[in-house]
N, C-alpha and C positions, 0 to 999 in steps of 0.2 A: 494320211489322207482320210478326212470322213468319208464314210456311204452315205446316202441319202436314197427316199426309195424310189426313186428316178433314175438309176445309173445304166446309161446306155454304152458306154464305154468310149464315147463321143463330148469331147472338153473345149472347152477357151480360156487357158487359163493366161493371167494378167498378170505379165512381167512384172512389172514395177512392187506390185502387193503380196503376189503369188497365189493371188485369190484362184478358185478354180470355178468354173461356170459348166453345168451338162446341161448340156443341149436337147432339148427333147425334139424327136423325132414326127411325132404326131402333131406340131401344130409348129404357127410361128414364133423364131425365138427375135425379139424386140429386143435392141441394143439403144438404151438412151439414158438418161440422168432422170427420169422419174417413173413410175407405177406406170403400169397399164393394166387394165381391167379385162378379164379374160382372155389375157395371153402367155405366155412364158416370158418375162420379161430379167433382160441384164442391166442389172444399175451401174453403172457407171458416174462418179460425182465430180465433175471436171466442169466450172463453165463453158468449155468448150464444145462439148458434148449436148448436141441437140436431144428435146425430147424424147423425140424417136430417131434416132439420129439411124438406125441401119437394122437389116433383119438377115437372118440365117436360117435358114428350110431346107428340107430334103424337096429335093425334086421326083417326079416319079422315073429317074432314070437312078431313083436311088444314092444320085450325089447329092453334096452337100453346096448349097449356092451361097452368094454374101449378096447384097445388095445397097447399097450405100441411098439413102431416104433423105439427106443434110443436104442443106447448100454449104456446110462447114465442109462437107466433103471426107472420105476417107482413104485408104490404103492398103493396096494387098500387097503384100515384097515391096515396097518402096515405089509400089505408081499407083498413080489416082484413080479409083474405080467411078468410069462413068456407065459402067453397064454390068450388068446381074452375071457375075463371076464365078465359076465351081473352085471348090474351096481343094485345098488335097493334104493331107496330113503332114503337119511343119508349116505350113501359111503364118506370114506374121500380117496381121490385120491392125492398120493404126489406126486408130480413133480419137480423133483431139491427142491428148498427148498420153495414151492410155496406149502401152500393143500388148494385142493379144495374140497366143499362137493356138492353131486349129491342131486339134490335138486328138486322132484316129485311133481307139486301142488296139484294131487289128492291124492295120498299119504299122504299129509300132512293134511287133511282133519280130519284125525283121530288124530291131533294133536299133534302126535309126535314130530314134529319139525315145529318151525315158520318160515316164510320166515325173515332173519334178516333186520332190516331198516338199510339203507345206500343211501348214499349221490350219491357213483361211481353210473358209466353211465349202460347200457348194451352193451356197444361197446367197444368192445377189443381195444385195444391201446389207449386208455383210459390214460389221464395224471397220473391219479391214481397209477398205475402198474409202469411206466415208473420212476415218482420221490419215490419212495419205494424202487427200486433198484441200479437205477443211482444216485442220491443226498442222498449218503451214509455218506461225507464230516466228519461230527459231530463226527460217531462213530470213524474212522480212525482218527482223532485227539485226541481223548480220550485216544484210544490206544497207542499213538505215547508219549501221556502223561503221563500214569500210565508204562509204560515203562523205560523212564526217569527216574522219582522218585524211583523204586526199584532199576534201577540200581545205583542211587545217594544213596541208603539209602543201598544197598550193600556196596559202598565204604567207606562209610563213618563207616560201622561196622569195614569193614577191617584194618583202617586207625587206629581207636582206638583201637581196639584188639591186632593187632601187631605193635603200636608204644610203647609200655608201655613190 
């Protein structure tokens, strides 16, 4: 795992990429699919994923809150957040089709959860995120193939069923 000189020992890191995201403490962190201009901002590259799609902040009771900002909507543990949520270490937070888990290093002290090793940056926009959702190419061919074939093997049932 990089440092970077932000390390608050406070994570989100992104199942799917294993991208790792710290969280800064001091200000708002923005979860959406593009830039934001003076803020801590998590890119995310998913069309499903609204601009600002959600924020994560410390509150002054010193936790860590989620807030869901989308009419796309999002998820903490598998239900819909419709109101500003305290996060607590191990949270899996879904976002379009992105989950990320809330990741506490003193929390994790007790073992419950390891920090996962990974290669990604801790810097959003990170080539990681970007070719995961943009350089889909493969699948969409696949598709385009197994598509084809049942409907070739459709005709070809019909062709012999009702020529006889």
């Amino acid at each position: 795992m990089h440092k970077t000189e932000l390390d608050t020992g406070i994570y989100l890191i992104e199942q799917n990429t294993g991208q790792v995201f710290t969280l800064d403490p001091h200000q708002d962190n923005i979860i959406g699919r593009s830039l934001g201009q003076g803020v801590h901002t998590i890119i995310l590259h998913h069309p499903a994923i609204s601009k600002t799609h959600a924020v994560i902040k410390i509150e002054s009771t010193q936790q860590w809150s989620f807030q869901n900002l989308s009419r796309n909507g999002s998820m903490l543990n598998g239900k819909a957040v419709t109101a500003k949520k305290i996060l607590t270490h191990g949270d899996e937070v879904t976002i379009g089709f992105c989950k990320l888990i809330f990741y506490e290093n003193l929390a994790a002290n007790d073992e419950t959860m390891e920090m996962p090793v990974t290669d990604a940056t801790h810097q959003s926009g990170s080539p990681y995120a970007k070719d995961y959702w943009e350089n889909d190419t493969d699948s969409k061919i696949e598709n385009v193939a197994i598509f084809f074939f049942i409907g070739l093997s459709v005709l070809i049932f019909v062709y012999f069923f009702f020529a006889n």
